[in-house]
N, C-alpha and C positions, 0 to 999 in steps of 0.2 A: 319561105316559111321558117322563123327560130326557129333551131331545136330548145330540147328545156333546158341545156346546158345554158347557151345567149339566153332565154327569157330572166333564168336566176339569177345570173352574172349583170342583165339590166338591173334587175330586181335590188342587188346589192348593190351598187353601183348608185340606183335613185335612193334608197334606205338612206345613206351616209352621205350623200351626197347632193341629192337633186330636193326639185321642190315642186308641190302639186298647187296651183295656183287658178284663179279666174280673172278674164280682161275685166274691164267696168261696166262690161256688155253681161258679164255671166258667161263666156264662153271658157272651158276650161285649158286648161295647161298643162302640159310638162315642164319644167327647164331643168337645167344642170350648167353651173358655170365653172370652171377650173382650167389650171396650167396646163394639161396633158394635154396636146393638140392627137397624141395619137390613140389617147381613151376614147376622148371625143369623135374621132372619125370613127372608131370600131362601133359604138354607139349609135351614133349616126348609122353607118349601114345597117347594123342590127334591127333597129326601129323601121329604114325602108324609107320612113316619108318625115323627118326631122330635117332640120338645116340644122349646118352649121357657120357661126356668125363668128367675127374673129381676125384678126388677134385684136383687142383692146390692149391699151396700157393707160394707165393713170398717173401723172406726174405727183412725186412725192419730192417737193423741196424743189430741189434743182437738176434731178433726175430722173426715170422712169422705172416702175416698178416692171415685175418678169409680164411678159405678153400670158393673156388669159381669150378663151374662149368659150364660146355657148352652143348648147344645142338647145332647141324647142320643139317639140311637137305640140300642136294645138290641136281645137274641136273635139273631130270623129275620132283620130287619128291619135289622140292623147286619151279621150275615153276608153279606148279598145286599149290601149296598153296600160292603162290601170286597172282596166278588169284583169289583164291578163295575169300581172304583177300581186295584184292585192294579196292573195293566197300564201306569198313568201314573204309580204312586210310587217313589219313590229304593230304596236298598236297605235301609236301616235301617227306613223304614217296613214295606216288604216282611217284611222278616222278622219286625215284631211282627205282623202280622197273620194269616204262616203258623199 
């Protein structure tokens, strides 16, 4: 179980960061994409039932840019932590999540 230290620290972490999303099914989403492989696993554990996906890199030119990663939490599992979350985000988050 978070404490509400980890739920806030998610909280701000998806605010600036993450995005609230649905497949083409209607099923909903979490994600957060970024460099920090070691936000990403604290994240990851915090959440419980996230993956994480990773490292991508994208060729720019004739080289590759820095390694990036993801986490996702989908369905149930994404619904329950944006009820959880809701209460500490701005309003533009708020509303994509309504």
């Amino acid at each position: 179980m978070p404490t509400l230290t980890e739920i806030a620290w998610v909280a701000g972490l998806l605010e600036g960061e993450g995005s609230f999303l649905a497949t083409k099914y209607g099923s909903p989403f979490v994600t957060i994409q970024m460099n920090d492989k070691d936000v990403l696993v604290r994240l990851r554990d915090i959440l419980g039932v996230a993956k994480l996906y990773g490292p991508y890199r994208h060729r720019r030119g004739t080289s590759f840019d820095t390694p990036h990663y993801r986490v996702t939490a989908y369905s149930a599992s994404a619904i329950a932590w944006m009820l959880t979350i809701w209460p500490f985000m701005g309003v533009r988050r708020r509303a994509k999540i309504s």
